[in-house]
Structures are given as C-alpha cells and as structure tokens.
Phi, psi and omega in degrees: 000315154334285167334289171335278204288020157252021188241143170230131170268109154313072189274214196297351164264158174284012181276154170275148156213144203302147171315308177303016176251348201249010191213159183231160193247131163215138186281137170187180158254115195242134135012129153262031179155119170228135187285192175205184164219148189030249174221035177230135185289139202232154150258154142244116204280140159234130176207175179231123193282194185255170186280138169102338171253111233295161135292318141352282192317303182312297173266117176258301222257010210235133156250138172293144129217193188067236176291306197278329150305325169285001211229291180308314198278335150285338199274351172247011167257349159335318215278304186297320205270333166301317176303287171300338165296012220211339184271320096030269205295315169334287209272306183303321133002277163306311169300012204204295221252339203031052199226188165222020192228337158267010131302320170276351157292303147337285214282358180281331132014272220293292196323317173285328171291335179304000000 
C-alpha cells in the first residue's frame, strides 16, 4: 500500500492526489499474462466435440487468427484444388490411354483410395 501513495495523480481538479486515494489494494488470483490482438484481449480455446457433432456448429460465433486462420482459408479452396486435380489427372490420362472413357474409368478409383 505504501508504493500507491507514492504515485501522483492528476484527477479533474489541478491538485495532485496520491493514487491510494483514488484506488484500493486487493490480494487475489490473477492471469500471469494476458494475451491480446491488436489492442483487444484474446483467448485460447481448446475443447472436444461430442461425437455427431460439427465443429463448423461449434466455432460458429470465433474469428480465428494467426495459424488457425491460414489452416481455414486452405480448408476452403480444398473443393476447387480437388476439382482441377481431378480435371488435370482426366486430360494427362486421356494423353496417355488415347481414349476418352479410360480416364474415367481411373478417376472412378479415387473415391476408394481416398
């Protein structure tokens, strides 16, 4: 409590007044370090869903960032990067067998090796 009343405040008047007057000492359990973004305090969650239950559903309402942001923003061109591999693995194929019906016969594969 000492350290306070060596600290001086300017509050709305022009007198200084020592901090402890305008503040109280209290004993507790506190964070050793609380993180932030920008200039807002961040958390980090870790949980397990349940079974049958999306994750999607779960962070719904969470903005990501850092690592968990880079990891959503590849998990959503997957779809496309499937696609064009898949148009890609066709025509190198097609090129090869000189057919157009023994590619497909191939890419009908893929789903069971997936």
């Amino acid at each position: 409590m000492e350290a306070l009343s060596k600290i001086y405040v300017r509050p709305s008047s022009t007198k200084l007044a020592p901090l402890s007057a305008v503040t109280r000492e209290r004993q507790g359990v506190a964070a050793l370090s609380v993180n932030y973004i920008g200039q807002r305090p961040a958390v980090n969650i870790q949980f397990n869903a349940k079974p049958g239950i999306s994750v999607s559903s779960i962070t719904a309402s969470f903005t990501y960032q850092d690592t968990a942001s880079a990891v959503q923003k590849s998990v959503g061109g997957l779809a496309i990067l499937l696609g064009v591999a898949s148009v890609v693995i066709y025509l190198v194929s097609g090129m090869l067998y000189e057919s157009f019906i023994h590619p497909v016969t191939i890419l009908s594969g893929l789903p069971f090796a997936g």
